[in-house]
C-alpha positions in Angstrom: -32.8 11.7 -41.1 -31.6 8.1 -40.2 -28.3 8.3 -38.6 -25.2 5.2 -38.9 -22.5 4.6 -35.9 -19.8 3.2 -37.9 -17.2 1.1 -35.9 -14.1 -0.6 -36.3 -13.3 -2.8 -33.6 -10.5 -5.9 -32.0 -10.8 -6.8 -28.8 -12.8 -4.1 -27.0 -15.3 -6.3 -25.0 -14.5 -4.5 -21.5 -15.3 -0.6 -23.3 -17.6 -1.4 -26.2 -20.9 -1.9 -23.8 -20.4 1.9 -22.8 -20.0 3.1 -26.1 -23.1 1.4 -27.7 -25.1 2.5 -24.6 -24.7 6.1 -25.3 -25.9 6.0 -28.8 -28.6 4.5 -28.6 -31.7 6.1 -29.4 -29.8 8.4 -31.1 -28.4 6.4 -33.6 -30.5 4.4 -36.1 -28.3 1.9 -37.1 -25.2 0.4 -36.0 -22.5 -1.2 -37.8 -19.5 -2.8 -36.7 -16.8 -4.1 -39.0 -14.2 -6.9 -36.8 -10.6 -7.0 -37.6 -9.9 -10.2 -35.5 -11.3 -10.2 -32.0 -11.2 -13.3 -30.0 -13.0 -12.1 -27.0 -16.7 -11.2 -26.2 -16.7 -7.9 -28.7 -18.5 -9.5 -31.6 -21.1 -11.1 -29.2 -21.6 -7.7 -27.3 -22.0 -5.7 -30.5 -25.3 -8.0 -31.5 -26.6 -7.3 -28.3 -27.0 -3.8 -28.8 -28.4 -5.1 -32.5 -25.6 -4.1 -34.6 -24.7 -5.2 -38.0 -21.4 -7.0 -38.0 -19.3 -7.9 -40.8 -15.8 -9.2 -40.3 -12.9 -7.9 -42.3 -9.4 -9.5 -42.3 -6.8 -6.9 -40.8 -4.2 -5.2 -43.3 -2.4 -2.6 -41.4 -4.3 -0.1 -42.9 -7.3 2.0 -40.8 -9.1 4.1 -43.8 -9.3 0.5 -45.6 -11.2 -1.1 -42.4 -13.3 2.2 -41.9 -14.6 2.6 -45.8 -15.9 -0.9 -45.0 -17.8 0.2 -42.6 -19.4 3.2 -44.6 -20.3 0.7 -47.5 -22.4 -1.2 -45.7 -24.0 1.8 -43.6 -27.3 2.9 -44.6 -28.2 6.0 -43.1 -28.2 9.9 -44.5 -25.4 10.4 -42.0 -22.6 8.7 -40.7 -21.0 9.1 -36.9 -17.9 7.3 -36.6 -16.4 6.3 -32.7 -14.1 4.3 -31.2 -15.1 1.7 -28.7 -13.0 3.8 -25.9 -15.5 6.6 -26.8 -19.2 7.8 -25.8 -21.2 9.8 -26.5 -22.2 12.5 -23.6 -25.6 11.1 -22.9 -27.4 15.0 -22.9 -26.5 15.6 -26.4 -28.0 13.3 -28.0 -30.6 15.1 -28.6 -28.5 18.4 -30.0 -26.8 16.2 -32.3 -30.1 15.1 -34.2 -31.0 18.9 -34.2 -27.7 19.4 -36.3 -27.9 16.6 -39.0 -31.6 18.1 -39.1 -31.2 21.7 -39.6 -28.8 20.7 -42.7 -26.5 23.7 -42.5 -23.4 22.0 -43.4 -22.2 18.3 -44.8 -19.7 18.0 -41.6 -19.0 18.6 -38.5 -16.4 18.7 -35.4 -17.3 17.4 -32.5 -15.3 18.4 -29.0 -13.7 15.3 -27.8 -12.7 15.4 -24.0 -9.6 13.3 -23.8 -9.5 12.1 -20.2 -5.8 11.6 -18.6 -4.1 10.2 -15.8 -5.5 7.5 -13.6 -9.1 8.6 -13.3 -12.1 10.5 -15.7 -13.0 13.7 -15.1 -10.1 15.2 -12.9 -7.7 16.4 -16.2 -8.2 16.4 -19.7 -7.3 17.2 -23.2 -10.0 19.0 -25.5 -9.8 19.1 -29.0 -11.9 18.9 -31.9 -12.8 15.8 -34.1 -14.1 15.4 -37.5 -16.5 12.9 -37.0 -20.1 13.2 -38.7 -20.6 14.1 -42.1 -23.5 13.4 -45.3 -23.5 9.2 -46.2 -22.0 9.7 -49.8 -20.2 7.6 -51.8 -17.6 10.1 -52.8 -16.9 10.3 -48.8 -14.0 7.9 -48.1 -11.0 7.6 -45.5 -7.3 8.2 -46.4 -3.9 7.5 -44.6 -3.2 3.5 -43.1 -3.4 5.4 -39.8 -4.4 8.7 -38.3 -7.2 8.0 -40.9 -8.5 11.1 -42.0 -12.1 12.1 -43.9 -12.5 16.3 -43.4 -10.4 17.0 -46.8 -12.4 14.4 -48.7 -15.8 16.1 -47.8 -13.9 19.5 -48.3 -12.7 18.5 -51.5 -16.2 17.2 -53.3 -17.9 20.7 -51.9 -18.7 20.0 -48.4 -19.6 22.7 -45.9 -17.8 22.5 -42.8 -19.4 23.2 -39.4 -18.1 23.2 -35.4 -20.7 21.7 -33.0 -20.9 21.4 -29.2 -21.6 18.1 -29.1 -19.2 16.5 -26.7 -17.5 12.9 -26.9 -15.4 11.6 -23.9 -12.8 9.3 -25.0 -11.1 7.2 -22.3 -8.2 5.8 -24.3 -5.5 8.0 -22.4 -6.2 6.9 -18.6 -3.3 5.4 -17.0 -4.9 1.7 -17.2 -5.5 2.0 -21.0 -2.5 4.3 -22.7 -0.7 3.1 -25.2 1.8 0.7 -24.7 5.7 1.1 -26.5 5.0 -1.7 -28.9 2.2 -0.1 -30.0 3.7 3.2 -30.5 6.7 1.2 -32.3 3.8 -0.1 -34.6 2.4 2.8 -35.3 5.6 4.6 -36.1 6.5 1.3 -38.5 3.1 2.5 -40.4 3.7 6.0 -40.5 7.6 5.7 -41.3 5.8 3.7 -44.7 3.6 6.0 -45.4 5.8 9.1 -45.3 7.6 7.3 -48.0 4.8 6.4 -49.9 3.7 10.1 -49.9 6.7 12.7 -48.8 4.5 15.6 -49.2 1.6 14.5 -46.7 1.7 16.9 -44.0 -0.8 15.5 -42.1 1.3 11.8 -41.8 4.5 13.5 -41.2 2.6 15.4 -38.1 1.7 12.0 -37.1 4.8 10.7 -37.0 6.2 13.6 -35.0 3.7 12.9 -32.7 4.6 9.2 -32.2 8.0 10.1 -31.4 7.0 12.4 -29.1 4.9 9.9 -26.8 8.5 8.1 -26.7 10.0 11.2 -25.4 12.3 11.5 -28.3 12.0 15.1 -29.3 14.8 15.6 -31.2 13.4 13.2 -34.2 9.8 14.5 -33.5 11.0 18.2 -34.0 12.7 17.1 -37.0 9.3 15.7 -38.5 7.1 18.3 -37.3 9.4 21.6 -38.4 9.3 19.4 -42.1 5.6 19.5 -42.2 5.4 23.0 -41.0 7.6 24.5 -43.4 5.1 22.6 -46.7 1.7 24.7 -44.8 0.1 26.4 -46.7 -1.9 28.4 -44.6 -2.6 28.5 -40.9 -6.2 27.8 -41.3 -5.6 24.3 -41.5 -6.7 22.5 -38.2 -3.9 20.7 -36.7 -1.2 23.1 -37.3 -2.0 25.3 -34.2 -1.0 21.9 -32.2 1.7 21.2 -34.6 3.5 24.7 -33.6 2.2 23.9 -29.9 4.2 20.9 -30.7 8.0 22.4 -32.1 7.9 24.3 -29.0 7.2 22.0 -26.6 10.2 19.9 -28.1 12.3 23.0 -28.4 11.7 23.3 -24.4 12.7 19.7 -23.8 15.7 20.3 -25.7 16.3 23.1 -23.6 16.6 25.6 -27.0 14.8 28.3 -24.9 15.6 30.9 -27.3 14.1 29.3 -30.1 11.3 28.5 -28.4 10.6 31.8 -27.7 11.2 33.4 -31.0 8.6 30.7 -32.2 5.6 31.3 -29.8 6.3 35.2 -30.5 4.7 34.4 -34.2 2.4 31.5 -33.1 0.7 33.6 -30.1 0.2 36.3 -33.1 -1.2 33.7 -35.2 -3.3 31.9 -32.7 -4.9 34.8 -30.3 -7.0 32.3 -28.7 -5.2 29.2 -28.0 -3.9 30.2 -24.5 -1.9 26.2 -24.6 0.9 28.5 -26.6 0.9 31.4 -23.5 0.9 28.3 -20.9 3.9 26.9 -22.5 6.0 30.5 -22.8 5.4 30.7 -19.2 6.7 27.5 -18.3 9.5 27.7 -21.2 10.1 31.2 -18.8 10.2 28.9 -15.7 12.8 26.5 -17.0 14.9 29.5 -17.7 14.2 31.0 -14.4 12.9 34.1 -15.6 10.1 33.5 -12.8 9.4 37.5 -13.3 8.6 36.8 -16.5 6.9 33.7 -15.7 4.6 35.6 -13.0 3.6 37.8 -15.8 3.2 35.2 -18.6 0.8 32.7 -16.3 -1.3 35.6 -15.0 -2.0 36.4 -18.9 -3.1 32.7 -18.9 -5.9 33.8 -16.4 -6.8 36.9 -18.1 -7.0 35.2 -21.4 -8.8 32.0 -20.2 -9.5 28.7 -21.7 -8.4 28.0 -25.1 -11.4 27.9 -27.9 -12.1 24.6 -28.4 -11.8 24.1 -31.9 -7.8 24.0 -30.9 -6.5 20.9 -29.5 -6.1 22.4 -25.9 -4.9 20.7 -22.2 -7.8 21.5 -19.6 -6.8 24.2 -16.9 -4.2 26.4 -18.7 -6.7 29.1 -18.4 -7.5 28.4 -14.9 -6.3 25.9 -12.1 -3.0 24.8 -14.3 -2.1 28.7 -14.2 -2.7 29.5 -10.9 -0.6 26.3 -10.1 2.2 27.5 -12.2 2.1 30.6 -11.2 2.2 29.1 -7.6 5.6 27.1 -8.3 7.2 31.1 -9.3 5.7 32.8 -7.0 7.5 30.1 -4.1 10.7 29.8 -6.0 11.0 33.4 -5.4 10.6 32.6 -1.8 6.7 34.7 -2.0 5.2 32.1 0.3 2.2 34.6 1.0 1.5 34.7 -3.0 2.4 31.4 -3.7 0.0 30.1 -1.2 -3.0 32.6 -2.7 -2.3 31.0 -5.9 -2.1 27.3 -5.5 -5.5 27.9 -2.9 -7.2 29.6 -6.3 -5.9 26.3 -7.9 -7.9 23.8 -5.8 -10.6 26.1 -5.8 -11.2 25.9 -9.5 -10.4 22.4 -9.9 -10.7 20.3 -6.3 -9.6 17.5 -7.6 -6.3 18.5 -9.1 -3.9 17.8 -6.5 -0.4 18.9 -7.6 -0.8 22.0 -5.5 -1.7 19.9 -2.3 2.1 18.9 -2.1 3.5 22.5 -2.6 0.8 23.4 0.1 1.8 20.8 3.0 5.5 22.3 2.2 4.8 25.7 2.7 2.1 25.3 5.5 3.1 22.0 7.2 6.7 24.0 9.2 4.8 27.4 9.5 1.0 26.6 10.9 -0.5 24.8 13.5 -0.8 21.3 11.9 -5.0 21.5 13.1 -5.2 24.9 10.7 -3.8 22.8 8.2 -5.8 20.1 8.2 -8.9 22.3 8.4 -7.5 24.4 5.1 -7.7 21.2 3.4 -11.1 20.0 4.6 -12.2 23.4 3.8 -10.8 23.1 -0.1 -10.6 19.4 -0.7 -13.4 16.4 -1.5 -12.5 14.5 1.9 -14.9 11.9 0.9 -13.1 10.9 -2.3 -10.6 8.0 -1.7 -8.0 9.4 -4.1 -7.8 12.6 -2.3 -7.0 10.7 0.9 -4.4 8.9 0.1 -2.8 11.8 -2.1 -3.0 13.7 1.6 -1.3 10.8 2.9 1.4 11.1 0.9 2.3 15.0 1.5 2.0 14.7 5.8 4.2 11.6 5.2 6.8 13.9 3.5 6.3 16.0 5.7 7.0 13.7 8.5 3.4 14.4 9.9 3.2 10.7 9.9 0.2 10.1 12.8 -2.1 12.9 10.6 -1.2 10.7 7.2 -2.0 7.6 9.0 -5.5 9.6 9.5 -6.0 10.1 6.2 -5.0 6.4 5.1 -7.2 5.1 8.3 -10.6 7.0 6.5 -9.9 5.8 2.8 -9.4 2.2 4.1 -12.6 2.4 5.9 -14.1 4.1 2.3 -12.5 1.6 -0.2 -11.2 -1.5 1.9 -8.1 -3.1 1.8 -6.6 -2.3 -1.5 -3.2 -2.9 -1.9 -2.3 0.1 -2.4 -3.6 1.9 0.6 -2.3 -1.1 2.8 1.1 -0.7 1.4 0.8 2.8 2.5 0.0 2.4 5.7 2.5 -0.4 6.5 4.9 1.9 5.3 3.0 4.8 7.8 3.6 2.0 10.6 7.2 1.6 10.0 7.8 5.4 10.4 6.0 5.2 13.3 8.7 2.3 14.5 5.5 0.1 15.0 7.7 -2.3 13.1 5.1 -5.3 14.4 1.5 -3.6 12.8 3.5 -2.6 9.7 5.2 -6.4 8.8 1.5 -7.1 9.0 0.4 -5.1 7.0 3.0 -6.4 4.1 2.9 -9.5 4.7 -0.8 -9.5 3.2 0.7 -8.1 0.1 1.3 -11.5 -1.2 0.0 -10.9 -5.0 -0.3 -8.0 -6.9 1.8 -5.1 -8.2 3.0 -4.4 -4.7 4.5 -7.6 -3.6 7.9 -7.4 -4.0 8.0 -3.7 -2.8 6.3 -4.8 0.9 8.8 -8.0 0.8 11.7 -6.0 1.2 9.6 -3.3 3.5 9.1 -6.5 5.7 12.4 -7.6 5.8 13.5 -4.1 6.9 10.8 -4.7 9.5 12.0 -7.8 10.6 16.1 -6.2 10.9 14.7 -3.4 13.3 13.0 -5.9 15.6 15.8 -8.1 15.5 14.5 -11.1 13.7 17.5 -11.5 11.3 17.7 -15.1 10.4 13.9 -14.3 8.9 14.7 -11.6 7.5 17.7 -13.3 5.7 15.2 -15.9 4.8 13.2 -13.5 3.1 15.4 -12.0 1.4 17.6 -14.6 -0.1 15.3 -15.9 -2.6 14.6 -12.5 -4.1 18.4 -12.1 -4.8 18.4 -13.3 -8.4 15.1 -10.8 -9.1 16.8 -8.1 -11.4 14.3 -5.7 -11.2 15.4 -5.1 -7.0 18.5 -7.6 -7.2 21.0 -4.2 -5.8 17.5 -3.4 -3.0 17.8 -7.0 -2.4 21.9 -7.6 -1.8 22.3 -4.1 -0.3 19.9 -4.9 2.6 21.1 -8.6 2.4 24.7 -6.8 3.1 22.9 -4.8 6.1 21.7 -7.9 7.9 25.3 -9.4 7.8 26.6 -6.3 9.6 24.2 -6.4 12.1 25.0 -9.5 12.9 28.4 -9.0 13.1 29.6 -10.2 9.8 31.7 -8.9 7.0 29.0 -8.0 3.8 29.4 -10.3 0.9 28.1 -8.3 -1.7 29.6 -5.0 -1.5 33.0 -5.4 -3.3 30.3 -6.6 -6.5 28.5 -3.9 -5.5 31.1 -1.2 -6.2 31.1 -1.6 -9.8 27.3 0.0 -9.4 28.3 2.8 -7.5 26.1 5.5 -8.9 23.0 3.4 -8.6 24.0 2.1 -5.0 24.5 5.2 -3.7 21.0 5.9 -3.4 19.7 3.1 -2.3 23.0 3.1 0.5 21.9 6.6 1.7 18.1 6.4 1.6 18.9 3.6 4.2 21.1 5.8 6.2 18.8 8.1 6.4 16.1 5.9 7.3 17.7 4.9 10.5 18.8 8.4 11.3 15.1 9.1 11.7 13.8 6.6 13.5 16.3 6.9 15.7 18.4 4.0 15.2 21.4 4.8 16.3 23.2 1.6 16.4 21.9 -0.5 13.4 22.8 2.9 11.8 26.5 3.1 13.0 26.9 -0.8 11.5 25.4 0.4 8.8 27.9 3.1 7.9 30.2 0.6 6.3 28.1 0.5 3.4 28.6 4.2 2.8 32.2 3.1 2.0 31.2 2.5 -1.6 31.4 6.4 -2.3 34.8 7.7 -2.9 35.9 11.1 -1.1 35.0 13.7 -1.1 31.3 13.0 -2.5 30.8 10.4 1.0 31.0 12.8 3.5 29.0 15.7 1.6 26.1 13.4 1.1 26.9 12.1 5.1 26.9 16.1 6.4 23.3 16.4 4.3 22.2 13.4 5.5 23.1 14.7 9.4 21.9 18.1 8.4 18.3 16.7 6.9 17.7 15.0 10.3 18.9 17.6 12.6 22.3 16.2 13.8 23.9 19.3 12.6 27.0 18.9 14.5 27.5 15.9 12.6 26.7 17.7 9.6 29.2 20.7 10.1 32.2 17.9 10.4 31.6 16.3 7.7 31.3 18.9 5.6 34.0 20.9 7.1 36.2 17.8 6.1 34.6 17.5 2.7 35.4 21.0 1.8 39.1 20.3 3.3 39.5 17.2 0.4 38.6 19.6 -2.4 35.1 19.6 -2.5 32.5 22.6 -4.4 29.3 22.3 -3.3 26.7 25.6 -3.2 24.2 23.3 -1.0 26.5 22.2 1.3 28.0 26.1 1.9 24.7 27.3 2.6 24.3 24.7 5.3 27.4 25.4 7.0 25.9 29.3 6.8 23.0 28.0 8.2 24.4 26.2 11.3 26.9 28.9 11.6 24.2 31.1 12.4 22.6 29.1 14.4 25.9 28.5 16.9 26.0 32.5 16.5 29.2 32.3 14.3 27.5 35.5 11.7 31.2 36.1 10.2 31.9 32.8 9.1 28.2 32.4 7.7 28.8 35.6 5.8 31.8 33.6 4.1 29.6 30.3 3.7 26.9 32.4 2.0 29.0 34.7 -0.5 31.2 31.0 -1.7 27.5 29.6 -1.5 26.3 32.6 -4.0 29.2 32.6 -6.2 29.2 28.9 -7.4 24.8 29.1 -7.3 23.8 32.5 -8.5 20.3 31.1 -9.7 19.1 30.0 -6.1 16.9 32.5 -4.2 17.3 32.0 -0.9 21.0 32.3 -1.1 20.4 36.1 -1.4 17.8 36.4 1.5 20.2 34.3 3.7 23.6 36.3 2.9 21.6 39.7 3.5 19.9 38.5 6.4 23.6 37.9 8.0 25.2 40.8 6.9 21.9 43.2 8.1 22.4 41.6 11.4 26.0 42.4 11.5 24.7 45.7 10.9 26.6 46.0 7.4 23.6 47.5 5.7 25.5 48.8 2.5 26.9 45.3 1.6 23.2 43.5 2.4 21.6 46.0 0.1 24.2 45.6 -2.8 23.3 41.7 -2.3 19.2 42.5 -2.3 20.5 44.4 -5.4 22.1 42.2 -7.4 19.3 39.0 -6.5 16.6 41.8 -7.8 18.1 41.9 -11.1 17.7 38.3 -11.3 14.6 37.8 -9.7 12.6 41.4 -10.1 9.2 40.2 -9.8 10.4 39.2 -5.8 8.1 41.6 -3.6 10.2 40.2 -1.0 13.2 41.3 -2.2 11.7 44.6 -2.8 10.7 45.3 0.5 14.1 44.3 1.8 15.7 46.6 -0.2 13.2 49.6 1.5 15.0 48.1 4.6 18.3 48.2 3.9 18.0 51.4 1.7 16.5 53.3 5.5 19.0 51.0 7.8 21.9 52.7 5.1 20.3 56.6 5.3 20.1 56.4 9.6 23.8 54.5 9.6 25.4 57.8 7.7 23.2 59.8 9.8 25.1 58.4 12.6 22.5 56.8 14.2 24.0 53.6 16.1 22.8 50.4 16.2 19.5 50.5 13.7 17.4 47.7 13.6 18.1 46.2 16.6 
């Protein structure tokens, strides 16, 4: 049985070598059909022997693929993409199916790598994608081309395989760009027109909307071609419901949502994607008891079968993680850390629970046991891991361990520019202001250039260097991209010198967007300490009307422990009108702190009343009142935060507290508990 690849191809000189490679002595025959490339892809393809023929492009893919089948010779057809290979051991078991002849067609799994690397997180679906050389066997649609119904239709037996493809087309370096998606909708927005009753097109064109994030027009197309199905056995329609109810969650229609997944779970028993999306439409919600109960049905039901469309992990490591994020929102630290430890151990290399991890661990364990948990659980030898550890001990403040971590992927990888932006930025936190301005200063190219410019220029202001700092900075003011980074620092230097800022009356008209960038340099020199560039720099904090300037001053004092500070501010705040749950709870908290338990008891309940939703505003108000000994009122607060959050087995056993401290306080027994 002599076997065709069939290509089309534009352009794909830096992935079609890979793809050819994996065919070959697999493949008898290959034939390429060229829509316009003006690179090394036509050259490339004769290398590997193939047949090309060129073909002017006309916006439509099933015209440039039936080229390719009319000139392909074989019994049977495989069709890829140059972003595609196959996986080299199955080969082999894809000449034993075309052999046996037990069907006329057959899905193959395709393992659609994501993010920035292969083989950390994928998608996994199925693909039509080999089938009987006949000449009744031909494409339709201008895109989304589509053969399965055509082999169907003339009689074909259908068949799943476990041959596996990997397609790369969805890493980081190689997604689709906007104008491409704005082409591809511009096809699809024809075609619907052409043929209203195409399901298959519409579902296409819901799903090009959703890669633009605009859900309400992608529900609109996918609930059209849902409601013309005429059975659920067709195979996309499991993602197209997957689909309406991921959109429904963005669009924050919980309810609907659920009442949709309640059908499509009945429909779908084995496409766990639908449970892993109820838990996290539970999550949004903050039903996190029902979100417990909904991921750990993820991990009793497993993977998804693969003949579903399916995202890697929502059997396994994406559920434990999940189930990690409600365990800690309900303040569970013990369970939260079980689960995101199960996460890392089924997937080392997904590392969203690393930063949940460091949060937890970082405040309540010697830092040594923490570094050791993660050597223990972690590939400390991969470069990506480093720098992602790195990152969480540099939120974490931790910042000589992160420089550790940046130190061993340098020595691993060199000097990439990303890992020596990181560590100039390590360096600055470490107030070695000299080493870090190094550092940046060889970021002269690249992606990270204008990021380590300003990063240098702050550098240069701590050390005292203005005039070259101003000299940095001045030609970067007409750069619109970091023009407000550029005129806000610019501003900084003048007042630090002693001058009035020229750009902040301008600057005002920006306020919202200023703000930030004002207060993530306050709060810079609050932690490292400097005290004096920081008091100049307080003029800039002038662009923030009252009271919203001194609650995000008294968080900004709180979050670097001058709480003194804090409490003033906010006192004041509070005093010019202000409502904010946050900024109660820290007054609670420093009021405890200074021993002031009846006035934190008022902090907390104002706190609870304008934030219901938030956890540990519960824990914190019964904690106060239990040590004021007013056990009654601490366990109708445990109380009322259990019937928000039931699944909370901390909450539970604080109510077996308080329930005994209340039974030996009308027993007369004095002072319980302490």
């Amino acid at each position: 049985m002599k076997l065709s690849l069939c290509m089309i191809v534009k352009n794909e000189e830096e992935y079609l070598s890979r793809c050819l490679k994996s065919v070959q002595g697999v493949v008898g025959e290959v034939v390429v059909v060229d829509t316009g490339s003006t690179d090394r892809t036509v050259e490339i393809a004769k290398s590997f022997g193939a047949r090309v023929h060129h073909f002017p492009w006309t916006g439509d893919f099933s015209a440039a693929r039936n080229v390719s089948l009319e000139k392909a010779t074989g019994d049977w057809i495989i069709f890829l993409d140059a972003d595609e290979e196959l996986v080299e051991e199955d080969g082999p078991k894809l000449r034993e199916i075309i052999a046996s002849g037990g069907a006329d067609g057959y899905y193959l799994t395709e393992i659609n790598f994501v993010g920035d690397r292969p083989g950390i997180d994928a998608v996994i679906n199925t693909a039509f994608r080999v089938f009987r050389n006949r000449t009744e066997h031909r494409f339709t649609g201008a895109i989304h081309e589509q053969i399965v119904a055509c082999v169907q239709k003339h009689g074909g037996r259908i068949a799943f395989s476990e041959v596996r493809i990997n397609h790369y087309g969805y890493l980081n370096q190689t997604s689709l760009s906007k104008n491409k998606i704005q082409r591809n909708l511009e096809i699809l927005k024809k075609e619907v027109q052409k043929r209203p009753k195409d399901n298959f097109t519409r579902f296409n064109l819901g799903v090009e909307y959703l890669r633009l994030a605009n859900y309400q027009d992608a529900l609109k197309e996918f609930q059209k071609a849902f409601h013309k199905i005429p059975t659920l056995e067709i195979a996309y329609v499991s993602v197209l419901l997957r689909n309406i109810v991921l959109c429904l969650k963005e669009l924050k229609r919980y309810d609907e949502a659920l009442s949709v997944l309640k059908d499509a779970v009945e429909g779908y028993p084995d496409y766990t994607d639908l449970v892993f999306l109820k838990a996290g439409v539970y999550a949004d919600m903050k039903d996190l008891s029902a979100a417990v109960a909904t991921y750990r049905e993820c991990l009793s039901r497993g993977e998804s079968n693969t003949r579903h469309i399916t995202q890697q992990g929502v059997g396994s490591y994406r559920a434990w993680y999940g189930l990690g994020q409600a365990y800690e929102q309900l303040g569970d630290y013990v369970e939260a850390v079980r689960a995101y430890t199960e996460a890392l151990k089924s997937n080392r290399y997904f590392l969203g629970p690393v930063f949940n991890l460091t949060g937890i661990l970082v405040p309540r364990e010697d830092i040594r046991a923490v570094k050791e948990f993660f050597a223990r659980y972690l590939d400390l030898s991969d470069v990506d891991t480093l720098i992602i550890l790195g990152q969480v001990f540099t939120l974490e403040k931790r910042y000589q361990e992160a420089l550790e971590y940046i130190e061993a992927a340098l020595r691993l990888d060199g000097p990439s520019q990303r890992l020596l932006f990181q560590k100039g930025e390590i360096l600055l936190n470490l107030r070695r202001y000299t080493e870090a301005g190094a550092c940046f200063e060889r970021l002269e190219n690249g992606a990270h250039h204008v990021p380590a410019l300003l990063s240098r220029a702050f550098c240069l202001l701590m050390r005292g260097h203005y005039a070259e700092a101003v000299k940095l900075l001045d030609p970067l003011v007409g750069e619109e991209s970091i023009s407000l980074y550029v005129r806000i620092y610019r501003d900084f230097a003048a007042l630090l010198t002693g001058s009035a800022p020229v750009f902040l009356p301008a600057l005002a008209k920006k306020e919202m967007l200023c703000e930030e960038i004002i207060f993530d340099l306050l709060g810079k020199l609050l932690e490292l300490r400097e005290f004096e560039k920081f008091a100049r720099a307080l003029t800039l904090a002038g662009i923030s009307p009252e009271p919203e300037r001194r609650l995000k001053l008294g968080k900004l004092y709180f979050k670097y422990g001058f709480k003194d500070s804090a409490a003033e501010e906010l006192l004041a705040a509070f005093k010019s009108g202000a409502q904010d749950a946050e900024a109660l709870a820290i007054l609670g908290e420093i009021g405890l702190e200074e021993g002031f338990n009846e006035e934190a008891v008022i902090f907390y309940r104002h706190a609870l009343d304008l934030d219901k939703g938030c956890f540990r505003y519960y824990t914190a108000l019964a904690s106060v009142l239990c040590r004021l000994q007013r056990y009654q009122e601490a366990q109708e607060v445990i109380e009322e935060g259990l019937r928000r959050f039931p699944a909370s087995s901390l909450l539970k056993a604080a109510l077996k507290g308080t329930e005994v401290a209340v039974n030996f306080q009308q027993k007369g027994v004095v002072g319980y508990g302490h």
